[in-house]
C-alpha positions as CSV (number, residue, x, y, z in Angstrom):
1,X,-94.0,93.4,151.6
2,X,-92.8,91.8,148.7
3,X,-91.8,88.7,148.2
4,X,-91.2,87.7,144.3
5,X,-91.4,89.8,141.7
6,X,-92.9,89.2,138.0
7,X,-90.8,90.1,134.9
8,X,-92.4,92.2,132.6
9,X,-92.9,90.3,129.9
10,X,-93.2,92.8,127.1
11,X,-90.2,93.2,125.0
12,X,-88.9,89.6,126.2
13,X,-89.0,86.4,123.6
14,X,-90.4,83.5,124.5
15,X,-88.4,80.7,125.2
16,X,-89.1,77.7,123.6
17,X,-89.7,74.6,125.7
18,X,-90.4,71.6,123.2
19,X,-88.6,70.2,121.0
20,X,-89.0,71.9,117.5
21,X,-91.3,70.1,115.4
22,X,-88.3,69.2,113.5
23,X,-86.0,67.5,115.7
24,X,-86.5,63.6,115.8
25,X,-85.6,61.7,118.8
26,X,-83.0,58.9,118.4
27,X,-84.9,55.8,120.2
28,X,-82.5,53.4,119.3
29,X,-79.4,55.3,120.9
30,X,-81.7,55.7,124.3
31,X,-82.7,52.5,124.3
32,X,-78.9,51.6,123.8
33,X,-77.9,53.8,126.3
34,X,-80.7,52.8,129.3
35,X,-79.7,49.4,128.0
36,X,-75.8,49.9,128.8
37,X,-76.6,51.7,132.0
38,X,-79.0,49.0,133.9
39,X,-76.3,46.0,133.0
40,X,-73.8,47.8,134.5
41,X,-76.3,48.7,137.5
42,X,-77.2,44.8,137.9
43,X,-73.4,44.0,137.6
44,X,-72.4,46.4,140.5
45,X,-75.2,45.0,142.5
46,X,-74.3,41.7,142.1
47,X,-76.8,40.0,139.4
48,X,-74.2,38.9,137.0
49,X,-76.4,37.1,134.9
50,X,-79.2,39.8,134.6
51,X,-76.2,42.5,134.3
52,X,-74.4,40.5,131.0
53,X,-77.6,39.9,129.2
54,X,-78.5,43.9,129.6
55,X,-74.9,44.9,128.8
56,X,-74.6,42.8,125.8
57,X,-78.1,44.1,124.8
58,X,-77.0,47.8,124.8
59,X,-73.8,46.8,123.0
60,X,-76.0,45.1,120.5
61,X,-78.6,48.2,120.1
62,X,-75.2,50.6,119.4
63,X,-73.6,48.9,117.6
64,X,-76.8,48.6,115.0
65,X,-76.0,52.3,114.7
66,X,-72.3,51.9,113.7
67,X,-72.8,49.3,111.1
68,X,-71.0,50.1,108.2
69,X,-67.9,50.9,111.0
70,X,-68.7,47.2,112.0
71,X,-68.6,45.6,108.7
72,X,-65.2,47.4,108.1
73,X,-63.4,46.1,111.0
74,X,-65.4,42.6,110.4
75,X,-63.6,42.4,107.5
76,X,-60.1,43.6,108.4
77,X,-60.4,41.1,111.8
78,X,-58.0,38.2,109.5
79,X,-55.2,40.5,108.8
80,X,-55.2,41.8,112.3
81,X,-55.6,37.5,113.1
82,X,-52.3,36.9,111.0
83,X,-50.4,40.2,112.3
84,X,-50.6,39.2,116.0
85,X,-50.0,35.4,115.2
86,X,-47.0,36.5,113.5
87,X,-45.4,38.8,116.3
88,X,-46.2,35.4,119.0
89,X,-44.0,33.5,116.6
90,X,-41.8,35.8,116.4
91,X,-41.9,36.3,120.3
92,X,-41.7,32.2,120.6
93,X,-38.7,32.3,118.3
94,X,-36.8,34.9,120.8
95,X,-37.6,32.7,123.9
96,X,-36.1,29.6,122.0
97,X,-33.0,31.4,121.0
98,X,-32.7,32.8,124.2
99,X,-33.5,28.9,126.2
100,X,-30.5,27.5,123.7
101,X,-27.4,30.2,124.3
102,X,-28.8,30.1,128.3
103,X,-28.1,26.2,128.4
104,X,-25.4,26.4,126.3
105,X,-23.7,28.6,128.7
106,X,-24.9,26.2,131.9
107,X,-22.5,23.7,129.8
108,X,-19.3,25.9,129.9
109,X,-19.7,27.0,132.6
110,X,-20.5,23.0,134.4
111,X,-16.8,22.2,132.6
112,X,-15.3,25.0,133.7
113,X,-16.4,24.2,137.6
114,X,-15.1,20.4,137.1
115,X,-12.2,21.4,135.2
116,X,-10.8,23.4,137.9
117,X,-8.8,22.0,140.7
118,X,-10.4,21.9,143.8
């Protein structure tokens, strides 16, 4: 009785099971990632403190990879600053316009309710 069988390995390649002497293994991205996974691990269980320091760890460690992405958008931050500060004025002008023609219509229509004959 047979049980398992053993491929003949003539004729077969061998696999390879290392990495090739080449390949070099990114420390910084794993230690970004194990980073990023415990703090949200320790946030889920409750440990809020311990979960924020790992998180913003992580988010540290990867963005150390992404630096020259970082500078640019470090330096386009005060455009982005004065772009949404104008669109709030612009929203705070709208709600002002809008207050004004509302209470000038409470007015006409308060004379028009003591105007009329009752």
């Amino acid at each position: 009785m047979v049980i398992a069988t053993i491929p003949n390995r003539e004729g077969k390649s061998t696999r390879v099971t290392e990495f090739p002497a080449t390949a070099q293994v990114d420390w910084v991205k794993i230690a970004a990632c194990g980073s990023l996974l415990t703090g949200g691990l320790l946030l889920l269980s409750g440990q809020k403190r311990g979960g924020l320091v790992m998180a913003a760890a992580g988010t540290a460690l990867a963005l150390m990879d992404h630096e020259e992405a970082l500078r640019d958008w470090w330096e386009a931050m005060p455009g982005y600053v004065d772009r949404a500060q104008s669109m709030l004025e612009q929203v705070q002008d709208v709600v002002e316009n809008i207050t004004e023609k509302g209470e000038s219509l409470r007015r006409v229509l308060s004379r028009r309710t003591t105007a009329m004959p009752g």
